[in-house]
N, C-alpha and C positions, 0 to 999 in steps of 0.2 A: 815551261810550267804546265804542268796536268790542267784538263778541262773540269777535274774534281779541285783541284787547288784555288782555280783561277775562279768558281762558282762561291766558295767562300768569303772569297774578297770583295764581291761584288753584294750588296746589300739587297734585302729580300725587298719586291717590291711593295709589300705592307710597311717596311721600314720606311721607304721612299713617300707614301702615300700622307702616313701621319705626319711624316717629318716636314712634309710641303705644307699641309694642314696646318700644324703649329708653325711655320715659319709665317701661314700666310695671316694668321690669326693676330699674332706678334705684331707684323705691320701696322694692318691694318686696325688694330689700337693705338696703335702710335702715331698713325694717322689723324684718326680720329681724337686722342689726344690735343694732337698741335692744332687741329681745327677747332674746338669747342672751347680751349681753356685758353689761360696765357702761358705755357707750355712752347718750346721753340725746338728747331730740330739742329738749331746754330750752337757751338761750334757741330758741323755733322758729326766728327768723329767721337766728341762722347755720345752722340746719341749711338752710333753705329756698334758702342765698347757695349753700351749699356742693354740694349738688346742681345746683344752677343751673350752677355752672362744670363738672360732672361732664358733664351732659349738653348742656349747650352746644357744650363742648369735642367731646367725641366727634361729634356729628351735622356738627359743621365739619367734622370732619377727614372723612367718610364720603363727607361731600357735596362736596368740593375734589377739582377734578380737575388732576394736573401738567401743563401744556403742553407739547406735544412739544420738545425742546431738546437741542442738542450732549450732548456727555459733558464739556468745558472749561464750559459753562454749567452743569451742573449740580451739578459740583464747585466752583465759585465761591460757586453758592445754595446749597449745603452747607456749606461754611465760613462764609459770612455767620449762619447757621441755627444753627448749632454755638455762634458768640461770641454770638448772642443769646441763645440758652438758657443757655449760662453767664454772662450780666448778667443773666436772671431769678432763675436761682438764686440769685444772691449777691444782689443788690436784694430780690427777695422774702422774703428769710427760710430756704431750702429747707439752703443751706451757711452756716454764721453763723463765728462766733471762738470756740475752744475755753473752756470752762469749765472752770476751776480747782475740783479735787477731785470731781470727776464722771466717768464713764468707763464704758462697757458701751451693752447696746443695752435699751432698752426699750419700751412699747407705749404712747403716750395715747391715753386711751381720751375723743376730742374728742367734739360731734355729729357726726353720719352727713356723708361730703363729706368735714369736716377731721377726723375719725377714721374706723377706726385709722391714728393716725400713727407710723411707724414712725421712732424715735429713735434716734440714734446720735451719743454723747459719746464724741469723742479726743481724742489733747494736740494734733494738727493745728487738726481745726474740730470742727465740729457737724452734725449734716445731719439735718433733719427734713422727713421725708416725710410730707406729708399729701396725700391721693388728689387731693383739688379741687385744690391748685396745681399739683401733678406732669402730672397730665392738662391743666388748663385752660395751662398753660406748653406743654407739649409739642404741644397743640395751637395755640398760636400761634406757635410756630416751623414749624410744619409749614407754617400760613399764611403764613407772610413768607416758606418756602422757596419757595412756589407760587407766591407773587409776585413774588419776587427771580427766577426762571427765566421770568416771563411778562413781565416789562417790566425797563429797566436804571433805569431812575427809581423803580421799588419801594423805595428806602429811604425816601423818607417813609414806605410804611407799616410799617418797621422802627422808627422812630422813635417811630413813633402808637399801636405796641404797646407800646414802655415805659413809657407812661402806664400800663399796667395794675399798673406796681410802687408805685403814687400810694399803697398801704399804707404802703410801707418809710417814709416822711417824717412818718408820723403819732405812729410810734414815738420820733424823736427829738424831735416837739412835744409827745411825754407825758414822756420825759425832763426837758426843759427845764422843764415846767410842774412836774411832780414836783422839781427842785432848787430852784423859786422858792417854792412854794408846801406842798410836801407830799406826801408819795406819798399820804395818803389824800384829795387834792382832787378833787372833781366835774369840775373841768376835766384833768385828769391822766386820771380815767377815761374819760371825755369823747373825748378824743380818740385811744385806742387803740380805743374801741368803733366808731366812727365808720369806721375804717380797712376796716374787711370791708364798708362798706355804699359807698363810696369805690371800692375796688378793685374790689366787685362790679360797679358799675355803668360803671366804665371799662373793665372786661375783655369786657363786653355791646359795649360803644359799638366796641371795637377788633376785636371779632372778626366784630360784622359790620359795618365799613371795607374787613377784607380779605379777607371771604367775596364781600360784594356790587361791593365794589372801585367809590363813584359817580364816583371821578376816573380810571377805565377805562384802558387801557393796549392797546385795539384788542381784546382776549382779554377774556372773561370767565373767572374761574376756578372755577364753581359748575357742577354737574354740572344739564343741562335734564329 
């Protein structure tokens, strides 16, 4: 491998510098977090998924650069962007179906990532806000927007992003298993625990699909 080849791989040390920066920042709010509230860092590894999509999501979006384009191109990748993020929302969980006999706003206090999730029950919907989907969502719309203005073929990776809702379906397999078997079955738990370790690992795979874009579209969309 070339010493020019082998310099590109290697990330610029401004890249390294913020990215320490925001990873240390991350922490230590979620430190600060679990010290101050009633906020827990148990089980760790959702706390560990839910920071993952915090700062994933941010450094994508930091590092995507929008390609020059019309002001008709960019209102098209805007409305494309817009109906994506309201299929995240509804698929992921963030707007749900109103609950009977519940109503007001309140706090779960999740681990650090998916708390505090700010709660809100009406006779419409539901809409829970948790940091890691709001951010790690907003930041892959902002992705499919970057990509949806830098090639017209971009909707496969509008498509490769709704993988990342592969939660929402684990939910109706703990259903099902729950009306066969029992809400307190092994496999009932089984497969809602399963879903953040699913979602996490598809919203890694999706976000960089369309950070690194390896089915390129002439433009790269990652800042050098």
């Amino acid at each position: 491998m070339s010493t020019v080849s082998s310099s590109r791989l290697r990330p610029a040390r401004e890249t390294l510098l913020y990215g320490g920066l925001l990873l240390n920042s991350v922490l230590l709010s979620a430190l600060a977090y679990v010290l101050f509230t009633a906020g827990t860092l148990l089980p760790i590894r959702y706390s560990v998924y839910g920071l993952l999509w915090i700062v994933v999501g941010i450094w994508a979006v930091v590092r995507t650069e929008v390609a020059p384009a019309g002001r008709s191109t960019r209102r098209k990748a805007a409305a494309v962007a817009a109906l994506y993020f309201v299929a995240l929302a509804v698929a992921g969980g963030l707007v749900t179906g109103p609950t009977p006999g519940t109503a007001g706003f309140r706090i779960a206090w999740l681990p650090p990532g998916w708390g505090p999730a700010l709660v809100y029950a009406g006779d419409a919907a539901n809409v829970v806000l948790m940091p890691a989907r709001v951010i790690g969502y907003a930041a892959l719309t902002y992705l499919v927007y970057a990509t949806v203005v830098d090639a017209a073929g971009a909707a496969v990776s509008g498509i490769l992003g709704l993988l990342s809702c592969v939660s929402c379906s684990w939910p109706i397999v703990a259903s099902i298993a729950t009306g066969v078997f029992g809400g307190g079955t092994a496999l009932a738990a089984s497969a809602t625990a399963l879903s953040y370790d699913l979602s996490t690992a598809v919203f890694l795979l999706t976000v960089a699909l369309l950070y690194w874009r390896p089915f390129r579209f002439g433009r790269r969309g990652r800042k050098e």
